[in-house]
C-alpha positions as CSV (number, residue, x, y, z in Angstrom):
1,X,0.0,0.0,0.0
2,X,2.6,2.6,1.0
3,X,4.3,1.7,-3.0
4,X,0.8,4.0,-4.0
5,X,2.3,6.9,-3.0
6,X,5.4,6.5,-5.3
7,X,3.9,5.2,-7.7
8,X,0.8,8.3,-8.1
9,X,4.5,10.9,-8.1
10,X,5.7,9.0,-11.2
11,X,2.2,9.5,-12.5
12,X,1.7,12.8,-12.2
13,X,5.0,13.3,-13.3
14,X,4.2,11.6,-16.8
15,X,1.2,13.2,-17.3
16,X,2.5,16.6,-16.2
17,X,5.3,16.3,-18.4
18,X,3.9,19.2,-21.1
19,X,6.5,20.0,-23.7
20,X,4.0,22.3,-25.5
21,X,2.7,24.3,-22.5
22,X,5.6,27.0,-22.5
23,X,5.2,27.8,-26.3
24,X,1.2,26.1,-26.6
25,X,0.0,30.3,-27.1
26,X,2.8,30.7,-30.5
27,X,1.9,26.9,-31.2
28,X,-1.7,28.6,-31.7
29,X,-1.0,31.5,-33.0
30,X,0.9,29.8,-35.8
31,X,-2.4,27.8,-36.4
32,X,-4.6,31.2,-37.1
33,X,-6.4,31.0,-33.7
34,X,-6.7,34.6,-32.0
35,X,-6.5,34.7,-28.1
36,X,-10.6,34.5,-27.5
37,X,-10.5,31.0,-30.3
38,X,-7.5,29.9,-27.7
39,X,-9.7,31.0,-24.4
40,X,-13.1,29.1,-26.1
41,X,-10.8,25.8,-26.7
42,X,-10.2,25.9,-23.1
43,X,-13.8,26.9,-22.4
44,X,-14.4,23.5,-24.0
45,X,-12.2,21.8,-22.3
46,X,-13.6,23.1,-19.0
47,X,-16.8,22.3,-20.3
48,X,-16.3,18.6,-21.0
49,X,-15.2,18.2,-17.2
50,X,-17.6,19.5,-16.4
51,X,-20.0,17.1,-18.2
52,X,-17.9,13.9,-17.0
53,X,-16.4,15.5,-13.6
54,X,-19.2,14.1,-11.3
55,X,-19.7,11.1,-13.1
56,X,-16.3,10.1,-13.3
57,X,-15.9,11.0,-9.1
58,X,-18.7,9.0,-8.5
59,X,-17.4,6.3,-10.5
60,X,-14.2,6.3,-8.8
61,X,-15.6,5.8,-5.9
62,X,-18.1,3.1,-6.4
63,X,-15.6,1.3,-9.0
64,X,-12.2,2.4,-7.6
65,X,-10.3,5.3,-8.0
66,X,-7.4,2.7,-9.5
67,X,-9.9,1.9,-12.4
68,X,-10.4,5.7,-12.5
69,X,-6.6,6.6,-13.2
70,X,-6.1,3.9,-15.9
71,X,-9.1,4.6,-18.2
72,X,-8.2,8.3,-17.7
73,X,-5.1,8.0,-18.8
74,X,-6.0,6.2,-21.8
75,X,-8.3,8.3,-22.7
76,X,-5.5,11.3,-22.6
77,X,-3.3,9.3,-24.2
78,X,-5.4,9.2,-27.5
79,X,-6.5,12.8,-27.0
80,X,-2.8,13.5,-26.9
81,X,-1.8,11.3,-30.0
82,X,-5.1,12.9,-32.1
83,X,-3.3,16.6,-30.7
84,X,0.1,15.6,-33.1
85,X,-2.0,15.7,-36.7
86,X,-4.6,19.0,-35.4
87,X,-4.3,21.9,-37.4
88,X,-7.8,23.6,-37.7
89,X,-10.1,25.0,-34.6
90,X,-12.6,22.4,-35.0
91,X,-9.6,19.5,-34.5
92,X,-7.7,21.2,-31.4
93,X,-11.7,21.3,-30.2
94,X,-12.0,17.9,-30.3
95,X,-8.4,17.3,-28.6
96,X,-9.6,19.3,-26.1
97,X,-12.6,17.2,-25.1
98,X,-10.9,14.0,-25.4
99,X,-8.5,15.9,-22.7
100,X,-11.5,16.7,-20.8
101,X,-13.1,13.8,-20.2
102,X,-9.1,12.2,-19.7
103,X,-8.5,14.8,-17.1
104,X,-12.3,14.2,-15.6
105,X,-11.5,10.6,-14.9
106,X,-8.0,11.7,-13.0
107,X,-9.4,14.7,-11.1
108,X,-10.1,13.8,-7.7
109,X,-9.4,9.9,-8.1
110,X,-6.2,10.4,-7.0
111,X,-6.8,12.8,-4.4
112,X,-8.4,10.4,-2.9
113,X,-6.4,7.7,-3.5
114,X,-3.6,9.6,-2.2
115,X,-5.8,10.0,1.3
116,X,-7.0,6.8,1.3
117,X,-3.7,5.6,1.1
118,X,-2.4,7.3,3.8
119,X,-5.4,6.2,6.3
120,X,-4.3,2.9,5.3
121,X,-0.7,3.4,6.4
122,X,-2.0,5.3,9.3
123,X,-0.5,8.8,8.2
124,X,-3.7,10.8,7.6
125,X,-2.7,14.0,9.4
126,X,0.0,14.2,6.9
127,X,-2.2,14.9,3.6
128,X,-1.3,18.5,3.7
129,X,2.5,17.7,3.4
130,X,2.1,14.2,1.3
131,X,-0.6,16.7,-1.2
132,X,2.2,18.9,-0.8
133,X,4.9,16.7,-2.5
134,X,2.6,15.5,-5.3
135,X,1.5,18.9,-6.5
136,X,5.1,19.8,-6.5
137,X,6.0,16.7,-8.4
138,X,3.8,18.2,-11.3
139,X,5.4,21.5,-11.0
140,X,8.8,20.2,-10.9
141,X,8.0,18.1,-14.0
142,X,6.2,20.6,-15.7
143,X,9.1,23.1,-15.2
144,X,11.8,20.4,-16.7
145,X,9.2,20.1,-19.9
146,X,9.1,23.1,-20.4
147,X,13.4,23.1,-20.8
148,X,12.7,20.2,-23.0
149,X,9.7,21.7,-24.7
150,X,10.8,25.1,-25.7
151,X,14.4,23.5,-27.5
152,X,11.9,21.2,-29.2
153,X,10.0,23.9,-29.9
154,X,12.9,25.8,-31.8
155,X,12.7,22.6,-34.7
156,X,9.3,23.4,-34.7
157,X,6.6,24.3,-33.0
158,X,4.9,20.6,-33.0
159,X,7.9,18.8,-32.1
160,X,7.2,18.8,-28.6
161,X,3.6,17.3,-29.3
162,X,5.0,13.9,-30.6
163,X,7.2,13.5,-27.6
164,X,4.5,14.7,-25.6
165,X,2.1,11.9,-26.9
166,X,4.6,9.1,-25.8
167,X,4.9,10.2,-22.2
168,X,1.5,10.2,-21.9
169,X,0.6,6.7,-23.1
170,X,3.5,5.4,-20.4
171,X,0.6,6.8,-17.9
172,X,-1.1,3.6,-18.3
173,X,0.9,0.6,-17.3
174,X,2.0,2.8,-14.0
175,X,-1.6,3.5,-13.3
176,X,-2.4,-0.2,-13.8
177,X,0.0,-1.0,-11.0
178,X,-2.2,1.1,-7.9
179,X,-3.0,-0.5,-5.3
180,X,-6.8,-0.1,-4.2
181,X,-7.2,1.0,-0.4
182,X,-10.1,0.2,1.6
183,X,-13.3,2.6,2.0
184,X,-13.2,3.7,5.8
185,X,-17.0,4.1,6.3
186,X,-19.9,0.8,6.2
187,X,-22.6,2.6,4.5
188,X,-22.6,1.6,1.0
189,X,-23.4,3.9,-1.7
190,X,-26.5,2.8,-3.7
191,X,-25.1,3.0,-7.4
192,X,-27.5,5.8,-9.1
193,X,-27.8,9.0,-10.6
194,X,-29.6,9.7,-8.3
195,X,-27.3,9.2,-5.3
196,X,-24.7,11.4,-7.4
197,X,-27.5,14.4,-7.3
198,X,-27.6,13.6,-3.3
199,X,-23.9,13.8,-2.6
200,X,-23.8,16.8,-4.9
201,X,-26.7,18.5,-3.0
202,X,-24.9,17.6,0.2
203,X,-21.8,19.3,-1.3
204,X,-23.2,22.3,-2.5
205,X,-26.0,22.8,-0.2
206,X,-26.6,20.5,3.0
207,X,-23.1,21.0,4.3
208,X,-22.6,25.3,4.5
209,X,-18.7,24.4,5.4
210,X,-18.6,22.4,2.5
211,X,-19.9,24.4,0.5
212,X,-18.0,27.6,0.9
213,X,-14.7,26.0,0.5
214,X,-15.5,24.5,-2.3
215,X,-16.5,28.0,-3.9
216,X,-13.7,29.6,-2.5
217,X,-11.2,27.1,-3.1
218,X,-12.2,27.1,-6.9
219,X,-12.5,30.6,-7.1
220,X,-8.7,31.0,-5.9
221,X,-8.0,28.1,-8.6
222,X,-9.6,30.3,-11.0
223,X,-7.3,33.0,-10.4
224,X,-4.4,30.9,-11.0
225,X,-5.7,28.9,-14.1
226,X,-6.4,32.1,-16.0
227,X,-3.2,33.6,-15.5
228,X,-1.6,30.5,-17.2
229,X,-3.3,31.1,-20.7
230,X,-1.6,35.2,-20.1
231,X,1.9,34.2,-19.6
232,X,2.5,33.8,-22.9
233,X,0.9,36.9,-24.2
234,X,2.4,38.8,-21.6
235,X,6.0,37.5,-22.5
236,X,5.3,38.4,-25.9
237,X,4.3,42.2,-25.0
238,X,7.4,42.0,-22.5
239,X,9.6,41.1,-26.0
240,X,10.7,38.3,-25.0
241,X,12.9,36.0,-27.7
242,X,10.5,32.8,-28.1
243,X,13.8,30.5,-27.3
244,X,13.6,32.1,-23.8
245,X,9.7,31.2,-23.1
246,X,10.7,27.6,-22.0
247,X,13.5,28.5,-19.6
248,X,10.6,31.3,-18.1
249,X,8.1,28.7,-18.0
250,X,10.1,26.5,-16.0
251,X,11.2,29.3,-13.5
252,X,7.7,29.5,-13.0
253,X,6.8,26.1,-12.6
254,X,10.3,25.1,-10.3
255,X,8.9,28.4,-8.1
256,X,5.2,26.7,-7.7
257,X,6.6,23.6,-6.7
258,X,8.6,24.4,-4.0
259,X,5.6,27.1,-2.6
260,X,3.5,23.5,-2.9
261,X,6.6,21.5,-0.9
262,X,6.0,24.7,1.7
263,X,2.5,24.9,2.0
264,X,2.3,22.9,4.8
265,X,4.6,25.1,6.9
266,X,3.2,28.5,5.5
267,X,-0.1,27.6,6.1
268,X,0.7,26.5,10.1
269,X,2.3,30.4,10.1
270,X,0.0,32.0,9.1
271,X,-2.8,30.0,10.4
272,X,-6.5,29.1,8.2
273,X,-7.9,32.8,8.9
274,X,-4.7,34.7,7.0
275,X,-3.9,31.8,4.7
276,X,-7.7,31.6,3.5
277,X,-7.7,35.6,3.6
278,X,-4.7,36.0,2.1
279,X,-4.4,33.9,-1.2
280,X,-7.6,35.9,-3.0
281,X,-6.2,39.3,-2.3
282,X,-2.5,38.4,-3.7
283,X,-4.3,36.9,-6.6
284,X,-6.6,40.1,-7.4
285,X,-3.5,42.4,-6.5
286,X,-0.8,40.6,-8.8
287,X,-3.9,40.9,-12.0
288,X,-4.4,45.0,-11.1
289,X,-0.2,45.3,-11.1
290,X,0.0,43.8,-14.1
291,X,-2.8,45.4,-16.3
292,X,0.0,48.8,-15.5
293,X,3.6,47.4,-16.3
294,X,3.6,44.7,-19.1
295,X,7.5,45.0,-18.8
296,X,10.2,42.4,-18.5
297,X,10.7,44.0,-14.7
298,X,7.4,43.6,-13.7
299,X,7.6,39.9,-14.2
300,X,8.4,38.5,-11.0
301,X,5.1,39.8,-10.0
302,X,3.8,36.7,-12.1
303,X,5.4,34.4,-8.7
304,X,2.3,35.8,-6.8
305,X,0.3,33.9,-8.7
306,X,2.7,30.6,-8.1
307,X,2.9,31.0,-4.7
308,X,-1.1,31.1,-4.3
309,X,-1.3,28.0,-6.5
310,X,1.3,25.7,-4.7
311,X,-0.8,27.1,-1.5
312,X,-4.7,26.6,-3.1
313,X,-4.6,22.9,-3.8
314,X,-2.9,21.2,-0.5
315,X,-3.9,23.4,2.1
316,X,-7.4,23.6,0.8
317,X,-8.1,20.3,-0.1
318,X,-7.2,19.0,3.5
319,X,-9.5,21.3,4.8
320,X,-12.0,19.7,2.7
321,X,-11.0,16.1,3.5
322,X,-11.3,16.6,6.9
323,X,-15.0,17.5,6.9
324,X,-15.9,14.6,4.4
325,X,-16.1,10.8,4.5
326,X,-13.9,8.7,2.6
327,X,-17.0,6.9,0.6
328,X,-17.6,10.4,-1.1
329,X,-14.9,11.7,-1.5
330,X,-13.9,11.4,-4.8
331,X,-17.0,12.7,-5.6
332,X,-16.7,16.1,-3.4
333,X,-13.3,16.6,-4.6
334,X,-15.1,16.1,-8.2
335,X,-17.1,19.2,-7.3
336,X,-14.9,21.2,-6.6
337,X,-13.1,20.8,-9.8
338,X,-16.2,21.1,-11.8
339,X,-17.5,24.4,-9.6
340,X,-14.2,25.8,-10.7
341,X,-14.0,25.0,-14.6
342,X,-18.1,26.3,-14.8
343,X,-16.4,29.5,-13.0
344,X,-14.0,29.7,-15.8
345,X,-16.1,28.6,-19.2
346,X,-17.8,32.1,-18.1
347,X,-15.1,34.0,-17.1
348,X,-11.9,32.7,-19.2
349,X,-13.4,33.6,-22.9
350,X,-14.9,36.9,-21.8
351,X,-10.8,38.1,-20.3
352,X,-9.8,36.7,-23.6
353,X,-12.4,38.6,-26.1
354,X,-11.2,41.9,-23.8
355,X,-7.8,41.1,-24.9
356,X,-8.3,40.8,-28.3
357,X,-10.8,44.2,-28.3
358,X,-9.2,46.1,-26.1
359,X,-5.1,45.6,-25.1
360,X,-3.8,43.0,-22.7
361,X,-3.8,45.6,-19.7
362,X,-7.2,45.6,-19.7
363,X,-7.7,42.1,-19.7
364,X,-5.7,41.9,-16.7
365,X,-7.6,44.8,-14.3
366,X,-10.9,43.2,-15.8
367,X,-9.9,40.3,-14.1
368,X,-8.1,41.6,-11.1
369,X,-11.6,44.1,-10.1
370,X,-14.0,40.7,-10.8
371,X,-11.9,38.4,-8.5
372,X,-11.4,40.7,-5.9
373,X,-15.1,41.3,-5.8
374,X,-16.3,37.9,-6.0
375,X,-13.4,37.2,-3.3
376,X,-14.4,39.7,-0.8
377,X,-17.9,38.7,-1.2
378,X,-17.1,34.6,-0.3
379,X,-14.6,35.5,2.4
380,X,-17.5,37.3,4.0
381,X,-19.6,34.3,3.5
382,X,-17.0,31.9,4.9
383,X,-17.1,34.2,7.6
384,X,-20.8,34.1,8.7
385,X,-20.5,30.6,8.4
386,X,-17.3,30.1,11.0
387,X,-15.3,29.0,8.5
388,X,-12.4,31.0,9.0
């Protein structure tokens, strides 16, 4: 049982291993798509989670979460291999939902795993650092892809998409190797729709604690997902040679995992109140400094949003694991994800189409003034309901 935890690093390193991420917005570009096309692909992307992200949960949990994490890999692997041979909007939108429904099969299976695991082995009180590790895994792998990715990138653009397509098919044999730990509660979970509308009514509305840091959590996440899909842009307005946009990516991605390795110790400094408190208003004040300096000095202000998103995940989800029981919480998790992708397939393509009409500045204090209201507005909810 303890080989699961190895074994889900090594996974997440595979499947995090994006060579096109650090030149994906140029890859684009290339292809004729404008910046709302790009936002609208991810829109769908968000949007096919969103379809399969409760099903799959559920399904994780009433199958297993190992099940989960090899038809999810699969599943990305093909989208992956289809991504090598798209050149049109309509083909990178039908990459993108294979990726979906890939990615909706993973999400939250192997959180829970990962938990489960651990109250196996007796280490539960250690999520936070354990989540920790594995969301720094991704970084860490991420940030050596993107070394990889942007000297591929300088044969061409699509290079990195053939490599890319082999690491992820190795995904599956690894996942195959899991080891499923036992459910820690005796009620069984009738297998229905209808029990997945229960557990997401519980979620969303029977459980106010629940609830509001699921909405908060994603709405942090959101802050930190949209600013991935600006990098680019914003390294481009900074003029910044295209062979130097995979050595930045990684920077960025090295930073994030080693704010994830610390979570665990910043947020036992600062405590739930400031930590909760704190990662919104970094988020919406990074977005408003931006939309004024798009310069190559202004750019370490982009860490901001690396340190709140090797915070969000591991602090956030063990508050969340704490307050729900192991037979659902694949499922929860799930929700969380899917509240957050719904947040952005309404938010992302509007930023983007304010990019495109307007300049890249205002893109950014568009979304800076939206997060910091909608942020102020659930920490005062998390507050009437004793949250923080």
């Amino acid at each position: 049982m303890r080989h699961n935890i190895w074994k889900l690093y090594t996974l997440k390193a595979l499947s995090w291993m994006l060579l096109i991420m650090p030149v994906l917005i140029p890859f684009f570009q290339e292809n004729g798509l404008d910046m709302q096309q790009v936002l609208l692909l991810q829109a769908a992307f968000s949007t096919s989670l969103i379809i399969f992200e409760i099903p799959s949960g559920y399904l994780a949990d009433v199958i297993g979460r190992k099940f989960s994490l090899v038809i999810g890999s699969a599943v990305a692997a093909i989208g992956f291999g289809f991504y090598t041979n798209a050149y049109t909007f309509n083909e990178f939108l039908l990459v993108e939902v294979l990726l979906g429904i890939g990615g909706s099969l993973i999400s939250g299976a192997d959180s829970a795993l990962l938990y489960d695991t651990l109250l196996e082995i007796k280490k539960e009180e250690q999520y936070t650092k354990y989540a920790g590790r594995l969301g720094s895994v991704s970084n860490f792998s991420e940030g050596i892809a993107a070394i990889i990715g942007g000297e591929l990138a300088l044969i061409s653009l699509r290079t990195p998409l053939y490599v890319e397509a082999i690491l992820a098919a190795l995904c599956v044999p690894v996942a195959l190797t899991l080891i499923e730990p036992k459910r820690h509660k005796v009620e069984q979970t009738e297998n229905s729709f209808k029990s997945i509308l229960r557990i997401v009514r519980y979620a969303l509305h029977g459980h106010s604690e629940i609830k509001w840091l699921i909405l908060y959590s994603s709405l942090v996440g959101l802050t930190t997902f949209t600013i991935v899909w600006f990098v680019q842009p914003y390294l481009q307005a900074a003029d910044v040679p295209l062979r130097f946009f995979g050595i930045s990516w990684a920077v960025l991605q090295f930073s994030v995992g080693i704010f994830a390795l610390l979570a665990y110790r910043i947020e036992r400094t600062l405590g739930r109140r400031n930590s909760l408190i704190a990662l919104i208003l970094m988020s919406s004040a990074a977005y408003i400094l931006l939309s004024q300096f798009q310069s190559l000095w202004a750019a370490p202000i982009l860490f901001i949003f690396y340190l709140v998103r090797g915070i969000n995940g591991p602090v956030l989800n063990d508050y969340l694991n704490k307050v729900v029981t192991s037979d659902i919480r694949a499922t929860v998790l799930s929700v969380k994800s899917l509240v957050g992708r719904l947040m952005f397939v309404i938010l992302g393509p509007a930023i983007g189409w304010v990019n495109d009409a307007y300049s890249l500045g205002t893109a950014f204090l568009m979304a800076g003034l939206t997060f910091l209201t909608l942020g102020i507005f659930s920490l005062w909810r998390l507050h009437k309901n004793n949250v923080l």
